[in-house]
N, C-alpha and C positions, 0 to 999 in steps of 0.2 A: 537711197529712198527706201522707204520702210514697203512691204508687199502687202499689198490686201488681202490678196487669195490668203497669206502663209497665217495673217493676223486672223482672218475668217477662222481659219482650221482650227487653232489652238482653241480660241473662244468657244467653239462648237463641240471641242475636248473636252474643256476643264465643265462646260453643264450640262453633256452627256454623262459621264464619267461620277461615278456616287463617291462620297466621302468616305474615304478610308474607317473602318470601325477602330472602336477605342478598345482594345480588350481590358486594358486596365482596367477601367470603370467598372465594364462585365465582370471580370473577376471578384472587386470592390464588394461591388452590389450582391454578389450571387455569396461572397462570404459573412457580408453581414445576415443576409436572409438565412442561412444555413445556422452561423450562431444564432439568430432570434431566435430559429426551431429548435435548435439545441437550449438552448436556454429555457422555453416551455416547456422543452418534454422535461427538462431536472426541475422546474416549478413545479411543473404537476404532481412529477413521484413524490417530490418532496412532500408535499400535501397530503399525498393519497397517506404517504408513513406517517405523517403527524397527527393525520386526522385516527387512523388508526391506532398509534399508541397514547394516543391520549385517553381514549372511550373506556371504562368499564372491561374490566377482566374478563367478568363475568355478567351475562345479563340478568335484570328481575328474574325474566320470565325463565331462564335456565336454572334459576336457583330454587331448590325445592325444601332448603332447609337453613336455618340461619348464618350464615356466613361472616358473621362476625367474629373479628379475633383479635386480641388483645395484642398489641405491637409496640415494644418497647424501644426505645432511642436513649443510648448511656449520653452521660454529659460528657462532650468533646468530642462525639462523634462529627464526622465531617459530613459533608452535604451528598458530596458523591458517594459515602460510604451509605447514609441512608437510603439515597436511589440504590445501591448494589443489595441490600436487604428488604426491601420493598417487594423488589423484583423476585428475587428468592423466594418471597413468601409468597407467590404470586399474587401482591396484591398490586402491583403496576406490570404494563407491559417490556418495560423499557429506562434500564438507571441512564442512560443517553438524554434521554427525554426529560426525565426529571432533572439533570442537571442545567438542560437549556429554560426547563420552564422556571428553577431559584434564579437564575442571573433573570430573566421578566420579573420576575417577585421581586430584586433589590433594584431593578432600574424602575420598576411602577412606584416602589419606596421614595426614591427620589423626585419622581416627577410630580407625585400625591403623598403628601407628606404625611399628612390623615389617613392613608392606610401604613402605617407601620407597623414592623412585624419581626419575629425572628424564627429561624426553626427551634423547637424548643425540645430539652430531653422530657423523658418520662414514657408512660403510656396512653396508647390511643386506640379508641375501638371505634375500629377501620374495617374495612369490606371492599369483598374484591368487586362488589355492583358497585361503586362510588369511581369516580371519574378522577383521572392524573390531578384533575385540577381543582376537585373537592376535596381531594387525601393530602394535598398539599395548603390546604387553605385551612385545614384541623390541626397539620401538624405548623403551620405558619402562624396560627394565632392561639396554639399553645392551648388548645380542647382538651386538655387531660383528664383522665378518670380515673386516679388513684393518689394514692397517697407513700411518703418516703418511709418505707424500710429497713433498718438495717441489720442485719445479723451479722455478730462477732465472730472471730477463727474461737473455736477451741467451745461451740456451743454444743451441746446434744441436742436430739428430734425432740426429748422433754422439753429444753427449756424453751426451742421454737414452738410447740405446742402451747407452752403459757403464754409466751409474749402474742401470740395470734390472738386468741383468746382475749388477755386483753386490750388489744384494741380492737376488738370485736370484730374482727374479719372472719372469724369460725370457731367453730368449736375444739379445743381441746381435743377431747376423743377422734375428731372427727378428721386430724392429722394425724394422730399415731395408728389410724385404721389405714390411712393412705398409705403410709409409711412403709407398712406392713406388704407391702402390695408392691413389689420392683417394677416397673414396665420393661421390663425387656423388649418385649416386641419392636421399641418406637427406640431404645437406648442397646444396641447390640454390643456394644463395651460393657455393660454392667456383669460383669461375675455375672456366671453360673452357680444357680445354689442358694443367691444372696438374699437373708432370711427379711431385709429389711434395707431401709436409703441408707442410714447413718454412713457419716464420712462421707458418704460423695452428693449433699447439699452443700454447695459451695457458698462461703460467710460472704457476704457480699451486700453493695447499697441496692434495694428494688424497687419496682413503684407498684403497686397495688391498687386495685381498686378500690373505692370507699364501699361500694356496695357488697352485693353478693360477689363472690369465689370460692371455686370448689378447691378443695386441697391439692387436688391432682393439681391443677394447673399452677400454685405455688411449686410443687412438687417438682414439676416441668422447668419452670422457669430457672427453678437452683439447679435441674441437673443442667441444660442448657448452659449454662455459666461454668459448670463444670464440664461439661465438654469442650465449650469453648478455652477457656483457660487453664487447667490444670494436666483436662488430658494430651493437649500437646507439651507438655514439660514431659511427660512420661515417655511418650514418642520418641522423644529427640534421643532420652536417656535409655529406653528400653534394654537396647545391647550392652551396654555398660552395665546396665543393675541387678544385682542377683536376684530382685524381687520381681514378683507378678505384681501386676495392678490392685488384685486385692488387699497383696502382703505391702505396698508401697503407702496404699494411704493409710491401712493399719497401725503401721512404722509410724506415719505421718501423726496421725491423731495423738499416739502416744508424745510425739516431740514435742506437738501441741501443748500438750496438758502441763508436762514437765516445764516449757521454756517460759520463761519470768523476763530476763534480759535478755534482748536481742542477741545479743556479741556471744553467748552462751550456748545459742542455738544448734549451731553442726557441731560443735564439741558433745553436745548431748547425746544427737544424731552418731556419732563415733562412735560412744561411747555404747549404745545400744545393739550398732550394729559388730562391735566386738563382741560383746556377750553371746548373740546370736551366731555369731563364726566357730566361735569358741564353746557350744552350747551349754552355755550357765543362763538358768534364767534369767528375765530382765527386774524382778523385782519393783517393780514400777507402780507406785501407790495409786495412781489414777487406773488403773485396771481391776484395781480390789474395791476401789470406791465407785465405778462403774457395774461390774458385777453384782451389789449389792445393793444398788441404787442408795448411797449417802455420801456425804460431801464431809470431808475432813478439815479441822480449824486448827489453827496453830492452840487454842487452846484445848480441842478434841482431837487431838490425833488418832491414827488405826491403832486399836487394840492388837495385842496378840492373838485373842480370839477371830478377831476379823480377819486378820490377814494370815490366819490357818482355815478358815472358813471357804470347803470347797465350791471351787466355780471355775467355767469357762474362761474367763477373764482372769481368773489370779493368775498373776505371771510370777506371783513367788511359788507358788504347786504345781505348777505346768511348766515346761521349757517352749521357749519358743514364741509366735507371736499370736495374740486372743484371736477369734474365729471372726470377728467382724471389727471395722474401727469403734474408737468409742467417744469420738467426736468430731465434728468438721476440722477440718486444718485449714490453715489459711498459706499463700504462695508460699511464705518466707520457710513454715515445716516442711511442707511437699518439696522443697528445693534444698532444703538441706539433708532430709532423708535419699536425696537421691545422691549428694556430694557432698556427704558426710565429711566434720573436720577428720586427719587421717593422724589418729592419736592411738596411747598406748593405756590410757583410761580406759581402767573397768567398774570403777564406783562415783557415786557420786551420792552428796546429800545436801538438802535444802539448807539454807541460813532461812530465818524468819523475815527477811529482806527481800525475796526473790534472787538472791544470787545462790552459788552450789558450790562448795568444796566438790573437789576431783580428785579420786586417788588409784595408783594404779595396785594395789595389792588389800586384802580386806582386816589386815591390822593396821593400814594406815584409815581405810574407811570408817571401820568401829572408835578409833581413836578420833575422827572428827565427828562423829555422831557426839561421844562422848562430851568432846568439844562444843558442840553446840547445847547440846542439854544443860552443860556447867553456866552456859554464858546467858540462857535464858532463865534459868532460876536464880541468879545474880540479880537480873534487871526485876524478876516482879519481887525477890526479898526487899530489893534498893527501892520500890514503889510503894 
């Protein structure tokens, strides 16, 4: 028989007696609560950082003088490379930011087909009062304000002052005044001394503005390209070269003016800097027709007068190399002056072709002088 008192007790037990806690659940609960908080507070930051580098560099009212500047983007630059130059110039806070806001700009592309867009090369006059999200929407629908450029290797500060001129971006004069004028201050690479830019305006494609520009700022824009590209070739080769930076694109300018055919080019460059090892002048006609300002024609060639006509530049009356370059060079000279072909040439002379006889003693060179003279009075008799 079953006991009533024993069945009382129990019963009186089990609804006295509280329910065991869950701790699981507590656990559960008290870790989702914790990540929500953690998940708010990296919301928040996050915001507070986004709201922040998106705004304006610089405010209106901190700005007390025009802050526009001209900002250039080559063709093929990539997106994050633009945020990394952006930032530098300080005109964004953050290349982080401008790369999260292009991936917005090509998924808004896709979802609003009507706004389409690309970043575009060239130039843009930006300011560090414009907003992440105004500077990308100038350079997203390709707001430019200038026009294409191009300067050739192997040009003088003359003939860049005529072609300015005409396309009417400046005056003439008002480039070779610049010219005259080194910035050092802003370019602490440039020679000490240096009477003038020639050689280190780097030939290169630019965008210009259609409007106004003052020369400086062309001026800036070549050295720039020449900082960026030529003076780290030098860098690399410094310890290797027996030249300083002045004598390097001096060399340079001269390879320039000589090389006609590519494949000819470090053989020339050898050829130079033998002479120079060896010191016999370099005889080099574009240094006589620089010094003199006149350009020589297969039908006007340098007189003997001219090329006893003293000057800085004649490198048949001086040994050694001219006091300044005597034209831009472009990569392919600057890279061969510095790994010159390694030959035993110490002459050389033009065919009316662009190509050059190479000779290493100077009765093999007179004899292809010779050589050539016979074979051009042949073709205009035969004309």
């Amino acid at each position: 028989m079953n006991n009533p008192l024993r069945q009382l007790t129990i019963n009186r037990e089990a609804t006295v007696n509280p329910a065991t806690p869950n701790y699981k659940q507590i656990r559960l609960r008290l870790s989702i609560l914790l990540f929500l908080l953690f998940l708010g507070l990296i919301t928040w930051q996050s915001w507070q950082w986004w709201s922040w580098v998106t705004t304006p560099v610089l405010t209106v009212k901190a700005s007390k003088t025009d802050t526009t500047v001209l900002f250039q983007i080559l063709p093929g630059t990539s997106v994050s490379e633009i945020g990394e130059d952006l930032e530098a110039a300080g005109l964004i806070r953050s290349a982080t930011a401008w790369v999260i806001w292009a991936r917005w700009l090509n998924l808004r592309e896709r979802i609003f087909p009507d706004q389409k867009g690309v970043f575009q090369s060239g130039s843009f006059e930006l300011s560090p009062t414009l907003s992440m999200a105004e500077i990308a929407e100038r350079i997203w629908q390709g707001n430019v304000v200038q026009q294409r450029v191009l300067i050739p290797e192997g040009w003088t500060i003359q003939q860049m002052a005529d072609y300015f001129q005409s396309l009417g971006l400046l005056e003439r004069d008002e480039f070779l005044r610049a010219s005259k004028k080194p910035p050092f201050e802003l370019y602490s690479w440039l020679p000490k001394g240096l009477p003038h830019v020639e050689g280190f305006l780097y030939p290169d494609t630019y965008y210009l503005p259609n409007d106004s520009i003052k020369a400086e700022t062309i001026i800036h824009l070549m050295l720039d390209r020449f900082e960026q590209v030529a003076l780290p070739m030098y860098q690399k080769h410094r310890q290797q070269s027996p030249f300083s930076l002045l004598e390097w694109v001096t060399l340079s300018s001269i390879v320039e003016k000589e090389s006609v055919v590519e494949t000819e080019r470090t053989k020339i460059a050898g050829v130079f800097t033998n002479r120079l090892q060896q010191q016999i002048p370099l005889g080099a006609d574009p240094t006589v027709e620089y010094g003199l300002k006149i350009r020589q024609t297969p039908d006007q060639p340098l007189t003997l007068q001219q090329v006893n006509t003293p000057s800085p530049y004649n490198t048949y009356l001086n040994q050694g190399l001219p006091p300044t370059p005597i034209a831009s060079p472009g990569q392919a000279s600057l890279e061969a002056a510095l790994q010159p072909e390694d030959t035993d040439f110490l002459y050389f002379v033009a065919r009316y072709d662009g190509t050059h006889i190479f000779s290493r003693t100077l009765v093999e060179h007179e004899a292809a002088q010779e050589a050539i003279r016979s074979e051009r009075e042949s073709r205009l008799t035969d004309s």
